[in-house]
VEXZAKOL-850209 format. One record per residue: residue number from 1; residue in three letters; chain; x, y, z of N, C-alpha, C, O in turn. Coordinates in nm, 3 decimals, always signed. Example, Ala and Ser with C-alpha at 12.3 -4.5 7.8 and 13.67 -1.06 7.14 Angstrom:
// VEXZAKOL-850209
1;ALA;A;+1.319;-0.569;+0.780;+1.230;-0.450;+0.780;+1.320;-0.330;+0.780;+1.424;-0.332;+0.846
2;SER;A;+1.285;-0.225;+0.708;+1.367;-0.106;+0.714;+1.290;+0.003;+0.787;+1.341;+0.114;+0.804
***
This chain:
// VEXZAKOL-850209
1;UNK;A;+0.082;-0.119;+0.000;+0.000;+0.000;+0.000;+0.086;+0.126;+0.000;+0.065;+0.224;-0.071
2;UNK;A;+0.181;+0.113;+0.084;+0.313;+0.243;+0.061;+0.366;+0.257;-0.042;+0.401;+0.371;-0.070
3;UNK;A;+0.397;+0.132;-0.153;+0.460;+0.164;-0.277;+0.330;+0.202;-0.399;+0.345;+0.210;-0.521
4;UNK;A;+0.226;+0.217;-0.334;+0.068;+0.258;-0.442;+0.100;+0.386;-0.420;+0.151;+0.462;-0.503
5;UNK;A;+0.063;+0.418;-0.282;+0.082;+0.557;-0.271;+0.220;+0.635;-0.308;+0.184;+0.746;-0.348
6;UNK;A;+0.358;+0.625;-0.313;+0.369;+0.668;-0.368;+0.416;+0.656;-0.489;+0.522;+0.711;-0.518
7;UNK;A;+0.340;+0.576;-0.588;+0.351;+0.591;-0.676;+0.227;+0.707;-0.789;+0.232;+0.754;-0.903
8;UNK;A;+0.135;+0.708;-0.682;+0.037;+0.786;-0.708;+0.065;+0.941;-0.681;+0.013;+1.036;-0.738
9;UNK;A;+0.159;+0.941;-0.582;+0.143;+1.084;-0.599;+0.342;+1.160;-0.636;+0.398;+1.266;-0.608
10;UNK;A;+0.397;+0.991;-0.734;+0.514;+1.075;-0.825;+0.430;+1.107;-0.964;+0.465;+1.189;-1.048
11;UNK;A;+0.348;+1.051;-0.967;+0.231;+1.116;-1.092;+0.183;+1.257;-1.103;+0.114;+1.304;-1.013
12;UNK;A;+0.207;+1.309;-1.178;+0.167;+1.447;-1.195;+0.002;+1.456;-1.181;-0.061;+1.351;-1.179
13;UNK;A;-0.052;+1.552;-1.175;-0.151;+1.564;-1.096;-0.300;+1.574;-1.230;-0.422;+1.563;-1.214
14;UNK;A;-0.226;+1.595;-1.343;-0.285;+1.562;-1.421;-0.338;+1.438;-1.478;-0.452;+1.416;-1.518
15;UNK;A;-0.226;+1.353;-1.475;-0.209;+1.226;-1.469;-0.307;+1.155;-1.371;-0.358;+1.050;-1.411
16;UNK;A;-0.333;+1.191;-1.277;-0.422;+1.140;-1.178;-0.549;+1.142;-1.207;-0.619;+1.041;-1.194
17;UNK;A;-0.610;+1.290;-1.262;-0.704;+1.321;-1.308;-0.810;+1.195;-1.418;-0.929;+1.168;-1.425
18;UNK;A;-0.682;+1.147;-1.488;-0.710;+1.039;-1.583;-0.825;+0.918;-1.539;-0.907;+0.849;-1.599
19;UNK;A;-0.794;+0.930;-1.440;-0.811;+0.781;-1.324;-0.990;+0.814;-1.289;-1.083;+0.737;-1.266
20;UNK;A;-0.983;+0.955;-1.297;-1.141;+0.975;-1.244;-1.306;+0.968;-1.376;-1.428;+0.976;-1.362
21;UNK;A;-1.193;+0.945;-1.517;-1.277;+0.960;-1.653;-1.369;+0.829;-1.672;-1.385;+0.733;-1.597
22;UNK;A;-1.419;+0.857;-1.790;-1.475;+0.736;-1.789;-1.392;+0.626;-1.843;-1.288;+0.654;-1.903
23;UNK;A;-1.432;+0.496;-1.825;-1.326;+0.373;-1.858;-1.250;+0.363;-2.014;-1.325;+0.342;-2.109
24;UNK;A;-1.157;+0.373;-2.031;-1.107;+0.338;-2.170;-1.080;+0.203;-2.227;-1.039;+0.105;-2.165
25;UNK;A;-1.114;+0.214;-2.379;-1.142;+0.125;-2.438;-1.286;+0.101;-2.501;-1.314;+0.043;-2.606
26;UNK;A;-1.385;+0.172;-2.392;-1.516;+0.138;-2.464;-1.594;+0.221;-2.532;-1.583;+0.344;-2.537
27;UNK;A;-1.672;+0.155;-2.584;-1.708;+0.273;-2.699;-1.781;+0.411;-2.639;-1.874;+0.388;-2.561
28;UNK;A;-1.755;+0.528;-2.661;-1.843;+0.630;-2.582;-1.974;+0.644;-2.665;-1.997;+0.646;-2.786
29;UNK;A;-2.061;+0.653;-2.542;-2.202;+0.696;-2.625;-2.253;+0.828;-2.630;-2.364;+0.871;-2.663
30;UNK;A;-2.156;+0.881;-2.593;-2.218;+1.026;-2.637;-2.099;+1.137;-2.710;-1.985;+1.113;-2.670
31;UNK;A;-2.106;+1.238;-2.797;-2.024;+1.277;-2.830;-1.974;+1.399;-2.729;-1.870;+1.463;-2.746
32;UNK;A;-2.038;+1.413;-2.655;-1.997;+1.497;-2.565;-1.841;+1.479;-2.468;-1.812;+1.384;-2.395
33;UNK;A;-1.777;+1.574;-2.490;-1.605;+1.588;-2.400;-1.682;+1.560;-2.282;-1.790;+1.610;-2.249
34;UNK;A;-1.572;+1.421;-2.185;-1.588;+1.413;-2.051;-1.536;+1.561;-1.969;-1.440;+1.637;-1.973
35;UNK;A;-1.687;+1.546;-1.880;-1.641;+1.656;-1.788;-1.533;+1.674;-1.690;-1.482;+1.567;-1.657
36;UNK;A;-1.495;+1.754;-1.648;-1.377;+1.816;-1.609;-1.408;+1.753;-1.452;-1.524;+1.761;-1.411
37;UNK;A;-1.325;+1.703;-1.382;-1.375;+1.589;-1.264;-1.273;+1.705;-1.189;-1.181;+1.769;-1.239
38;UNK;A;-1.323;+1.706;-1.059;-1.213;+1.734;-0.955;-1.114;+1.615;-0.874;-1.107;+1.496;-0.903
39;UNK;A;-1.054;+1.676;-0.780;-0.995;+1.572;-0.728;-0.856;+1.717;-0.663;-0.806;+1.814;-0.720
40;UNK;A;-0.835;+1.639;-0.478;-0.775;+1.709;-0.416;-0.667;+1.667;-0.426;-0.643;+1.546;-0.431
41;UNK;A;-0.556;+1.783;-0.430;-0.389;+1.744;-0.466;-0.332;+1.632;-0.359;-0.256;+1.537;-0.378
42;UNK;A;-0.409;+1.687;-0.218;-0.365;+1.582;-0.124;-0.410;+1.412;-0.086;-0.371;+1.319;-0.016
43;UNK;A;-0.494;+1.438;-0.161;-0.563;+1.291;-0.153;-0.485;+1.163;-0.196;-0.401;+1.188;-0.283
44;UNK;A;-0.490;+1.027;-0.157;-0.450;+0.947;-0.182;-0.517;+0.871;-0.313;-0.620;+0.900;-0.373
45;UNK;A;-0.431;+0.774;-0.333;-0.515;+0.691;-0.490;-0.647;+0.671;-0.446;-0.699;+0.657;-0.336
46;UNK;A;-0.706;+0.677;-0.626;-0.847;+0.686;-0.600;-0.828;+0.510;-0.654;-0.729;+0.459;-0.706
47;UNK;A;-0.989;+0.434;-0.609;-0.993;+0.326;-0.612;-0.933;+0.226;-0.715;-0.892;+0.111;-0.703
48;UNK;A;-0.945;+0.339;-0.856;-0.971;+0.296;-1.005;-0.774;+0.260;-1.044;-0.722;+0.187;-1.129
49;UNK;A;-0.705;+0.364;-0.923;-0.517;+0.321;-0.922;-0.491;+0.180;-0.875;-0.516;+0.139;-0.762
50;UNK;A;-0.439;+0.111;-0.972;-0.354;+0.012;-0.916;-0.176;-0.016;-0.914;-0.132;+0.067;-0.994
51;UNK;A;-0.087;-0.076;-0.870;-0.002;-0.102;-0.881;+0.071;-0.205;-0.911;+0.100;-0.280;-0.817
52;UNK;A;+0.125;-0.241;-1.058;+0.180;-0.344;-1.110;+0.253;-0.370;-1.085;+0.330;-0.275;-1.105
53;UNK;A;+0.339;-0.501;-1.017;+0.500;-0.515;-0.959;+0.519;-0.599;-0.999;+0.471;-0.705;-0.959
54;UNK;A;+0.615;-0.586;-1.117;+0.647;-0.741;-1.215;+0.799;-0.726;-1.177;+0.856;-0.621;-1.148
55;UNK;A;+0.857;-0.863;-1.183;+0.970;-0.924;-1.167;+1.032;-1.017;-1.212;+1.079;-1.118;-1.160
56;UNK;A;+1.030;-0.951;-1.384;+1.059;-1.064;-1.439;+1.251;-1.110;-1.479;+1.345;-1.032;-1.460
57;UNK;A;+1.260;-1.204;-1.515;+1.365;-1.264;-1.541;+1.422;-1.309;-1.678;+1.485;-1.414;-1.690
58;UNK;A;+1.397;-1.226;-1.779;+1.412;-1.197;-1.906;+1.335;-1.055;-1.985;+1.215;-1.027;-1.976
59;UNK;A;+1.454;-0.967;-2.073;+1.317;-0.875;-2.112;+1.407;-0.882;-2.262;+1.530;-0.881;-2.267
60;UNK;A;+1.315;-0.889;-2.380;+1.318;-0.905;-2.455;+1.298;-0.725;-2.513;+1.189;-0.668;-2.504
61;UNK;A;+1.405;-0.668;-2.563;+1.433;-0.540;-2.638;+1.450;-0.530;-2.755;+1.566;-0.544;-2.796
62;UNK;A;+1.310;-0.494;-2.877;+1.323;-0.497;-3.027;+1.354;-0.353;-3.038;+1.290;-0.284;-2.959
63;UNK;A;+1.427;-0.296;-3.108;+1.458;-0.119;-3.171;+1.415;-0.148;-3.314;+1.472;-0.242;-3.369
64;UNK;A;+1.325;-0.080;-3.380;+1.258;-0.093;-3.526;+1.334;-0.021;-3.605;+1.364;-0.046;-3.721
65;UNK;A;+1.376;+0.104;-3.516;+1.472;+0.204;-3.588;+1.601;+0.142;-3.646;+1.639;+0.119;-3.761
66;UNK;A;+1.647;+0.126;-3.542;+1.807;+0.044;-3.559;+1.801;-0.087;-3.612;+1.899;-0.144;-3.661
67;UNK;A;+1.690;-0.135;-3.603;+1.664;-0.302;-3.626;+1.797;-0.409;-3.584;+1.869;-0.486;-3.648
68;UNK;A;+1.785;-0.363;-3.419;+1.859;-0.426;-3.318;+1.768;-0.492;-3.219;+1.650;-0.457;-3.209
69;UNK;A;+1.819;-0.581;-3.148;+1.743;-0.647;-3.120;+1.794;-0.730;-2.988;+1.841;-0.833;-3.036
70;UNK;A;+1.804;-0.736;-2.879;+1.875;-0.756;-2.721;+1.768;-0.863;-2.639;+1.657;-0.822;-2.606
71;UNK;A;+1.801;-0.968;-2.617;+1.799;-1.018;-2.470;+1.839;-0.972;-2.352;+1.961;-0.954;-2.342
72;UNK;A;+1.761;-0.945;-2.242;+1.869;-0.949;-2.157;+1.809;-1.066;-2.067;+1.713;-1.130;-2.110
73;UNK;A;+1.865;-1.096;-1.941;+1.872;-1.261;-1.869;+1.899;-1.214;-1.748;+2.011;-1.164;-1.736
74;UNK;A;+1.823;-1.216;-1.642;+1.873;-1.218;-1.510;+1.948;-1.331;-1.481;+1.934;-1.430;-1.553
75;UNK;A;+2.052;-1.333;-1.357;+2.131;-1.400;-1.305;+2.175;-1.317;-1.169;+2.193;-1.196;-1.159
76;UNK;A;+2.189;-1.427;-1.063;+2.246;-1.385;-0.889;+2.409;-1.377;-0.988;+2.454;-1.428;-1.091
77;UNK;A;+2.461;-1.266;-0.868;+2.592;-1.300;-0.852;+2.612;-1.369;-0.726;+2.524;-1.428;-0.664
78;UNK;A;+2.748;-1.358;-0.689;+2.796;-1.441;-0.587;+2.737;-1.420;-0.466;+2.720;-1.508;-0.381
79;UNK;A;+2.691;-1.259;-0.450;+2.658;-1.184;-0.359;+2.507;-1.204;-0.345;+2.442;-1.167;-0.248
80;UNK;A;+2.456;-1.269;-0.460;+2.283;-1.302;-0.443;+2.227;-1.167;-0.488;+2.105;-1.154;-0.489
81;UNK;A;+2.308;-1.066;-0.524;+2.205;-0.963;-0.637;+2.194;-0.951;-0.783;+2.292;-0.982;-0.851
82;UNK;A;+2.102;-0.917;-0.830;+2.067;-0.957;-0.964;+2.105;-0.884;-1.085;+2.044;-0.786;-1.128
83;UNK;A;+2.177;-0.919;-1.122;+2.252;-0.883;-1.247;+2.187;-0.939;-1.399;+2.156;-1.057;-1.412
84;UNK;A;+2.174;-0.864;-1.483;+2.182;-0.874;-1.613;+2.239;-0.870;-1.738;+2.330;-0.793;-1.765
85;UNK;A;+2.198;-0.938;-1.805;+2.302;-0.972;-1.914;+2.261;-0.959;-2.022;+2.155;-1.017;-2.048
86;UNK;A;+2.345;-0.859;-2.155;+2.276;-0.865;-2.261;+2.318;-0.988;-2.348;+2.403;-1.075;-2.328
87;UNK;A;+2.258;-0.973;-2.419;+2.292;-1.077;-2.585;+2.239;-1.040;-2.697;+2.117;-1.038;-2.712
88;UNK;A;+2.330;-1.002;-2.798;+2.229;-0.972;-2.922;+2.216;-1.062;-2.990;+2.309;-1.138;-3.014
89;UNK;A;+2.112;-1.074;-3.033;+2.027;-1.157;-3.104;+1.959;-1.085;-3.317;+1.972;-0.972;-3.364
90;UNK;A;+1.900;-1.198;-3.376;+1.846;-1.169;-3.506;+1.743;-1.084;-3.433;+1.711;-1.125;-3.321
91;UNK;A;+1.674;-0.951;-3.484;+1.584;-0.906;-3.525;+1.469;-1.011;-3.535;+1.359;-0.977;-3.580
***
């Protein structure tokens, strides 16, 4: 709950605002601009914030520009902290 909060409020305050609209993705039924929602600077996450904490152990990096293309691979060192490793790979 401490790492929600603050992750909610390194969010700019606009950004927050987002959270109070209507749901995205679905189709709107009216053409009308969502209204302008309030919401207090000091307040904590609103219900609709969640917090994703992934930990993963491979991340796969495509560049379209460069058409490069990286593995990287977690691994402990000796010390038991987690180090990564690249590898380039085909596109």
């Amino acid at each position: 709950m401490q790492q929600r909060e603050k992750s909610w409020f390194a969010s700019s305050f606009k950004s927050r605002l987002q959270y109070l609209g209507p749901d995205p993705g679905i189709p709107s039924i009216t053409e009308e601009l969502p209204k302008d929602f309030s919401l207090d600077p000091s307040a904590g996450p609103v219900d609709a914030f969640c917090l994703l904490v992934l930990d993963p152990d491979q991340v796969d990096y495509l560049n379209l520009k460069t058409n490069t293309r990286l593995t990287y691979r977690c691994h402990r060192n000796l010390n038991g902290e987690k180090c990564w490793t690249p590898e380039r790979i085909n596109p």
